[in-house]
C-alpha positions in Angstrom: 29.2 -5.5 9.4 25.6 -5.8 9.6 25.4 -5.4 13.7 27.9 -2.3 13.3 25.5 -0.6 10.4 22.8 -1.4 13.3 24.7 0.6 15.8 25.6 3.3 13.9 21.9 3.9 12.3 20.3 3.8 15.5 23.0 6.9 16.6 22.4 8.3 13.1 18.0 8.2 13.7 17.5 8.0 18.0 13.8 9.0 17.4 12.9 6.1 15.0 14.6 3.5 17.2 12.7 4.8 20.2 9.4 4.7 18.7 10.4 1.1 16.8 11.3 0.3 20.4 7.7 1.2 21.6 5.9 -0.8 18.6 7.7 -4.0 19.7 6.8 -3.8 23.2 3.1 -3.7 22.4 3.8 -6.4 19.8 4.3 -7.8 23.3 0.9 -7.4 24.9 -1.8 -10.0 24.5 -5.0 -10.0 22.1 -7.3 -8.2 25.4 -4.5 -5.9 26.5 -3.6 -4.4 22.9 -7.3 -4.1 22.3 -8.1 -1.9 25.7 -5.0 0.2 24.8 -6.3 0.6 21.3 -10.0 1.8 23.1 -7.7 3.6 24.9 -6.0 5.5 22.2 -9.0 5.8 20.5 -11.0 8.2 23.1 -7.5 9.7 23.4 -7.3 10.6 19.8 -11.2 11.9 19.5 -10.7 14.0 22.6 -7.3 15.7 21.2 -9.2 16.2 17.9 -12.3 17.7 19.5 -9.9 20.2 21.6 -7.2 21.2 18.9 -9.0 21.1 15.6 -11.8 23.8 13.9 -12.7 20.7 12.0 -13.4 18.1 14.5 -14.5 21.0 17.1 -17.4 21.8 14.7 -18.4 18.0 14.1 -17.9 16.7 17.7 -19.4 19.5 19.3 -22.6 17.6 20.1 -20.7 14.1 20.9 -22.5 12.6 23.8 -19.9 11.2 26.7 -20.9 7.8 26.1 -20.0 7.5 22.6 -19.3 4.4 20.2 -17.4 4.4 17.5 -20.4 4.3 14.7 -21.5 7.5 16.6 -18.3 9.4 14.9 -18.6 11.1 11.1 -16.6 9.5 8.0 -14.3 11.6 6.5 -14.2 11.7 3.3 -11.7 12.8 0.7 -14.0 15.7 -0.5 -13.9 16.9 3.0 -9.9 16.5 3.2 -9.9 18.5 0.2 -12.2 21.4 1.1 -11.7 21.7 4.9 -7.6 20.7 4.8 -6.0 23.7 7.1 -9.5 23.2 9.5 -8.0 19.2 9.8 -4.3 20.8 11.1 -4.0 21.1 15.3 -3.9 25.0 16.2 -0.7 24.8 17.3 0.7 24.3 13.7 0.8 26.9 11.2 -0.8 25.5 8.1 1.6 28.3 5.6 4.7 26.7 6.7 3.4 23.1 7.7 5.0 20.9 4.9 2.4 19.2 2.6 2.4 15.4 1.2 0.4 14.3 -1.5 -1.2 11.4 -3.1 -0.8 10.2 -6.8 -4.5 9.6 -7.1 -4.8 6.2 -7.8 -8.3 6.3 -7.0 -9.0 8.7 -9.6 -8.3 11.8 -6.7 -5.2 13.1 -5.5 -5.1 14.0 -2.3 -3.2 16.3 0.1 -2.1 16.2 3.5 0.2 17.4 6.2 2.8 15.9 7.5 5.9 16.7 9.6 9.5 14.9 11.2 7.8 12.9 13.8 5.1 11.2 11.3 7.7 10.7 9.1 10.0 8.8 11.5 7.0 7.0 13.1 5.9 5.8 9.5 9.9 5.0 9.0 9.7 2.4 12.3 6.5 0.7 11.5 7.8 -0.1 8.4 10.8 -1.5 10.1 9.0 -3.6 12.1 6.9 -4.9 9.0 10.2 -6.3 7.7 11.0 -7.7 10.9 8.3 -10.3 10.8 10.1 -11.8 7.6 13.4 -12.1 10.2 14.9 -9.6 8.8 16.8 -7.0 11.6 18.3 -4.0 11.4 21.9 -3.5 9.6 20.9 -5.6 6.7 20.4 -4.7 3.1 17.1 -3.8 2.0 16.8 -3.0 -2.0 13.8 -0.9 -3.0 12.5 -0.4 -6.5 10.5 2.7 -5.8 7.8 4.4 -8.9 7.2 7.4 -7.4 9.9 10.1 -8.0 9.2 12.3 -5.3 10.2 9.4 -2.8 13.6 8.9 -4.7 14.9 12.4 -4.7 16.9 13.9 -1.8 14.3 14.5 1.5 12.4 11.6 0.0 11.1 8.4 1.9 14.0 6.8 0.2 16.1 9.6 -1.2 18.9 9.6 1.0 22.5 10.2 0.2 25.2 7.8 -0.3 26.9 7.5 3.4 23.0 7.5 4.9 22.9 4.8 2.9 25.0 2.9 3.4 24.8 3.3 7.4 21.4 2.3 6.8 22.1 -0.8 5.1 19.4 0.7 2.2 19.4 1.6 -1.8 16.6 2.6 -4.0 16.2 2.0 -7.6 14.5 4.5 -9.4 11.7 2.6 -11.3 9.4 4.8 -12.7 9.5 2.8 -16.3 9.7 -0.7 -16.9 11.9 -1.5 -19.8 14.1 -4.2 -21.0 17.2 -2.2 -20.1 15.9 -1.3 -16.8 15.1 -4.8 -16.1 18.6 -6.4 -17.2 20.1 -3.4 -15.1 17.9 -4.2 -12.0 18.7 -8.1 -12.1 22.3 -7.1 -11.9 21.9 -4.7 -9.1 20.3 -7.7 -7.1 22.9 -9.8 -8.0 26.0 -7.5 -7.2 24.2 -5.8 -3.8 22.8 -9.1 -2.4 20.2 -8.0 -0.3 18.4 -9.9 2.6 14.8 -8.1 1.6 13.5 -6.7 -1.8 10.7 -3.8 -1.2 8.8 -2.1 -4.4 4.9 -1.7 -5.7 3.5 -5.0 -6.8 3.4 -4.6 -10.6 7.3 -3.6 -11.0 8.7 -6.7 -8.7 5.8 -8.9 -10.8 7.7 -7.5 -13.9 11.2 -8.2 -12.7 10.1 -11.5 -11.1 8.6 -12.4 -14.6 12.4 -11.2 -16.6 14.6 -13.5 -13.7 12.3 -16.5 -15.0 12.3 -15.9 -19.0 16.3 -15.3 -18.5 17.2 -18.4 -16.1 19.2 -15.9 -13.6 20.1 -16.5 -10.4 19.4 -14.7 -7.5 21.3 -14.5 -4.4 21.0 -16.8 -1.8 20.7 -13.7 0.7 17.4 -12.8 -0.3 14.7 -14.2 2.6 11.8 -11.8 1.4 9.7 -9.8 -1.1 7.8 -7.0 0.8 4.9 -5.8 -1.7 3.4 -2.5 -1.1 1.9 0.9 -2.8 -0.5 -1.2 -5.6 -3.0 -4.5 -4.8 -1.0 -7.6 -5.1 -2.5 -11.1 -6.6 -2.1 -14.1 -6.4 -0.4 -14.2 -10.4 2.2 -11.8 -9.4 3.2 -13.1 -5.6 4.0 -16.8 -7.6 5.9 -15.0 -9.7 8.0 -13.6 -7.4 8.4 -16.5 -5.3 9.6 -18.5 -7.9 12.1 -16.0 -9.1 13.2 -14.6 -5.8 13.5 -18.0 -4.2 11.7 -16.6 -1.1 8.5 -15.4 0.8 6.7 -12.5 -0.4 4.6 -10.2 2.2 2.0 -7.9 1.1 2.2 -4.8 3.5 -1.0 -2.0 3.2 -1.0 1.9 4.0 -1.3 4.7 2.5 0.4 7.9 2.3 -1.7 10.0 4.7 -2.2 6.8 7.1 1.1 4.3 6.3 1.3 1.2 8.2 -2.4 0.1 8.2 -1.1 -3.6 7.9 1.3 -6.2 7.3 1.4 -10.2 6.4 3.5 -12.9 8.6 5.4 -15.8 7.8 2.6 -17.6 8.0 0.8 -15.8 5.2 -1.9 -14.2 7.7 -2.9 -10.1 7.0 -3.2 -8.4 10.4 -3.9 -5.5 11.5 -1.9 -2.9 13.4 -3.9 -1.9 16.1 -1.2 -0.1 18.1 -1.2 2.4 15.5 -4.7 2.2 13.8 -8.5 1.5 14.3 -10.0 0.0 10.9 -13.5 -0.8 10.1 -15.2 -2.7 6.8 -18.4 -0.9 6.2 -21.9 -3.1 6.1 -24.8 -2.5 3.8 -24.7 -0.2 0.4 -21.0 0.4 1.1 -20.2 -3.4 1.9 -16.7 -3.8 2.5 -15.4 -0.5 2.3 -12.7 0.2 4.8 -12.9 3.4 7.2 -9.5 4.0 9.1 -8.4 6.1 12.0 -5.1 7.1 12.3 -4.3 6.9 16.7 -0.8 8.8 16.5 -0.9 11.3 13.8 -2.2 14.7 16.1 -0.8 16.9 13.4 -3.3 16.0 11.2 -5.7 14.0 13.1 -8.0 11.5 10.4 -10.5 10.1 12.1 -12.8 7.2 10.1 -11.7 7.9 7.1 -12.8 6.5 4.1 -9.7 6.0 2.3 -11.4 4.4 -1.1 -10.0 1.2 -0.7 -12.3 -2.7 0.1 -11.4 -5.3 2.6 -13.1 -7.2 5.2 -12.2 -7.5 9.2 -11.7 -11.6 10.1 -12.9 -13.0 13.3 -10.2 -15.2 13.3 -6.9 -16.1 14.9 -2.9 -16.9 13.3 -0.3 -19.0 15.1 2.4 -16.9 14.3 1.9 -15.4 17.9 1.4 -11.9 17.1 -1.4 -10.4 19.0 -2.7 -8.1 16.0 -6.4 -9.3 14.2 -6.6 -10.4 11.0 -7.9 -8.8 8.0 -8.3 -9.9 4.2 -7.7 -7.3 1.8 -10.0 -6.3 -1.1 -8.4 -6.7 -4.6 -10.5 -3.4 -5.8 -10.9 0.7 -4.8 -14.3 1.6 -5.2 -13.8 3.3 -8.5 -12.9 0.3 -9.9 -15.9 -1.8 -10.3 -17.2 -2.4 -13.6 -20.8 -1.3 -14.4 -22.6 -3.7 -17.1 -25.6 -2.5 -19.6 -28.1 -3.7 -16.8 -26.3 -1.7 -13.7 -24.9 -4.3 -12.2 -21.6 -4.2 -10.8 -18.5 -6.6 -10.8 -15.5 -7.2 -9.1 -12.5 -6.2 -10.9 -11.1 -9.5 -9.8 -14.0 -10.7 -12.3 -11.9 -9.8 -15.2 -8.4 -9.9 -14.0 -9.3 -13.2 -14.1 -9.3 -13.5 -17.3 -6.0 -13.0 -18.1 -4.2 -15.7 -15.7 -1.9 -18.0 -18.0 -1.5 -15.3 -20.7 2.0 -15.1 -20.4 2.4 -13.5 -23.8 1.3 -10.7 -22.3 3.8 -8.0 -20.5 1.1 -5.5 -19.0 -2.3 -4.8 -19.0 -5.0 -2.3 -17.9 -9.0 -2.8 -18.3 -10.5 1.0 -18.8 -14.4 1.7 -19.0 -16.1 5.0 -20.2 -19.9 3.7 -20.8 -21.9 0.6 -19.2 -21.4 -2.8 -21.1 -18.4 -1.8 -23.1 -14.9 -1.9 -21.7 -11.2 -1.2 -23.4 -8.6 -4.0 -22.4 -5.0 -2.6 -23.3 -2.5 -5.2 -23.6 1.4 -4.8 -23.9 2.1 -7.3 -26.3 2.5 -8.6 -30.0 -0.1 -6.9 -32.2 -0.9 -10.5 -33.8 -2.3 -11.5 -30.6 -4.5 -8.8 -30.6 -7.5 -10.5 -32.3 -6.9 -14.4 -30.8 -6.9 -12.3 -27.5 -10.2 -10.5 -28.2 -11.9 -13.5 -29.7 -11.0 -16.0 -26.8 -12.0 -13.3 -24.0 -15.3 -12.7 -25.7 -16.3 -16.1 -25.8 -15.4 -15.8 -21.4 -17.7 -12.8 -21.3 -20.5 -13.8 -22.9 -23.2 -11.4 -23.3 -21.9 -10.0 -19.8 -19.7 -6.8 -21.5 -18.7 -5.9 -24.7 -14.9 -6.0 -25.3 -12.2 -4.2 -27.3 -8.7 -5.2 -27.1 -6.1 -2.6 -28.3 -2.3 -3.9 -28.2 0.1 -0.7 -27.0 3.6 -0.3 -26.9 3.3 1.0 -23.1 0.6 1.7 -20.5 0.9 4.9 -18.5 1.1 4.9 -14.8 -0.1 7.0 -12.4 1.8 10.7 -10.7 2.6 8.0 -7.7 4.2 5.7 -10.2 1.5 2.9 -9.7 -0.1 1.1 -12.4 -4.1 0.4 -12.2 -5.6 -3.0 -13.7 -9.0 -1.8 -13.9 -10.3 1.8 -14.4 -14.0 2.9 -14.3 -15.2 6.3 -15.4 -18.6 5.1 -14.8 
């Protein structure tokens, strides 16, 4: 069944099996040959930008021939925002170009153009993503999806039932985690028997935590947990391991640049240089990722500085693929904590805190002023003081805490929920 559902997607969508097709030949190349077609791409994609763009024609105007790559402007969202029809090729009508957004889980929603062919690009790197956990195509993928504008029809996964099911693909709504929802999800898994579970970090974490505290059993079908849309740590991928009974993958992208990266079976980040070029910033910005999109020429992004940390490894995996490794931040940048003397931490600093506290169902850390910081806790309201007693004595003189037990925590437009929230 699962090679004829193969057969008949790949009739049903030509254009993403042809450009999946392409991604797995330069899977192909060596390490030297995947970088000089990445340099390749590169000039390709600054050239096309420079010729087809008012945007780019303005800021590349006086772009010497002999360029590097630290030569080339950042992007920033501000500049997305203000200059967004200047950022579409001439040959597309910006009035009747369709228009994706972002929930703003950095604190800014963004938008962006997008059309069919980004779309079913985005569709195959995401297929080849699952591919490194063995999965192939004709086999059942269940998503548990928080964004509702990807789970209606015309969605990323708001198909309709025979698409579906040629695709070998269902979607869960999850845009609220209850105990109804949970017992109801559970089932689903049990009753579709999927070979791959997809959804944002803190849902599957949530799930993952039910399937434990309920003693269910989950198929024996399952071979992976792909994690994307939110930061996933180490807390939650345990979690799911032990509940899922299999490995999970942390995939990163975004919505304007999707398929950025993508763990192996060996546990190893790397980087998809076929369809990318990512930087991590030095000095004041330490760690701050810039990305280049080399295939979108709708809506060509180029260094972009998408908000989010990580840092570029000089290393190398065994799992044979010839992409470079990266490690991912667990922060945006509008998440560090300031304290009373300026300093800034890590929000890793005080997610930290709360490992082991299993009494706990969900959490968010929010600041508003230096030195004083909210932490909103889903759980009993008895364990509101022990909680704020025993996490005061952690911090020290460091910040001054309130904990404030809530019946729910609010996620973002895009369904995600944020752990730590500066307004600092």
């Amino acid at each position: 069944m699962s090679a004829l559902k193969a057969w008949l997607h790949r009739r049903r969508q030509p254009l993403r099996y042809q450009l999946l097709d392409g991604l797995l030949a330069t899977q192909a190349l060596t390490p030297d040959q995947l970088h000089r077609k990445q340099q390749d791409d590169l000039r390709a994609m600054v050239d096309f930008a420079r010729a087809n763009t008012v945007y780019y024609g303005e800021r590349f105007a006086s772009l010497p021939d002999d360029w590097q790559i630290g030569d080339l402007p950042i992007l920033t969202k501000d500049e997305v925002r203000t200059r967004l029809p200047d950022l579409l090729a001439r040959d597309h009508n910006p009035h009747t170009t369709p228009i994706g957004h972002t929930g703003g889980s950095t604190g800014k929603p963004l938008a962006f153009y997008y059309n069919a062919a980004k779309h079913e690009l985005m569709r195959a790197g995401m297929m080849r993503s699952y591919m490194l956990s063995g999965w192939r195509p004709g086999q059942k993928i269940l998503n548990f999806w928080g964004a509702r504008q990807d789970t209606v029809v015309g969605g990323v996964f708001g198909g309709e039932r025979l698409g579906d099911f040629i695709a070998a693909e269902k979607t869960l709504p999850a845009h609220e985690v209850s105990e109804h929802n949970l017992q109801d999800w559970a089932r689903c898994i049990q009753r579709y028997r999927p070979v791959l579970l997809q959804g944002y970090a803190s849902i599957l974490a949530a799930l993952a935590r039910f399937v434990i505290d309920r003693r269910l059993n989950m198929p024996a079908s399952l071979i992976g947990v792909y994690s994307t849309a939110e930061m996933l740590d180490d807390t939650q991928r345990h979690l799911m391991e032990e509940a899922f009974g299999c490995k999970v993958f942390n995939q990163y992208g975004s919505r304007e640049i999707p398929n950025i990266a993508c763990e192996c079976r060996h546990g190893r980040m790397h980087v998809f240089t076929d369809m990318v070029w990512l930087e991590s910033q030095q000095g004041e910005n330490e760690g701050a990722l810039l990305v280049t999109s080399l295939t979108n020429r709708l809506m060509p992004m180029i260094r972009y500085e998408n908000g989010d940390s990580g840092e570029l490894l000089d290393e190398t995996c065994d799992c044979g693929l010839p992409f470079p490794l990266m490690a991912m931040g667990l922060c945006r940048k509008n998440d560090f904590i300031v304290t009373t003397d300026g300093r800034r931490l890590h929000p890793s600093f005080l997610n930290r805190l709360l490992y082991g506290q299993t009494q706990i169902a969900h959490y968010q850390f929010i600041q508003h002023m230096p030195g004083k910081i909210e932490l909103h806790v889903v759980a009993e309201p008895s364990e509101e003081r022990d909680l704020q007693q025993k996490l005061q004595r952690e911090l020290g003189a460091t910040l001054d805490l309130t904990v404030k037990c809530v019946t729910a925590i609010d996620r973002t437009a895009s369904g995600k929920h944020r752990y730590v929230i500066s307004h600092c």
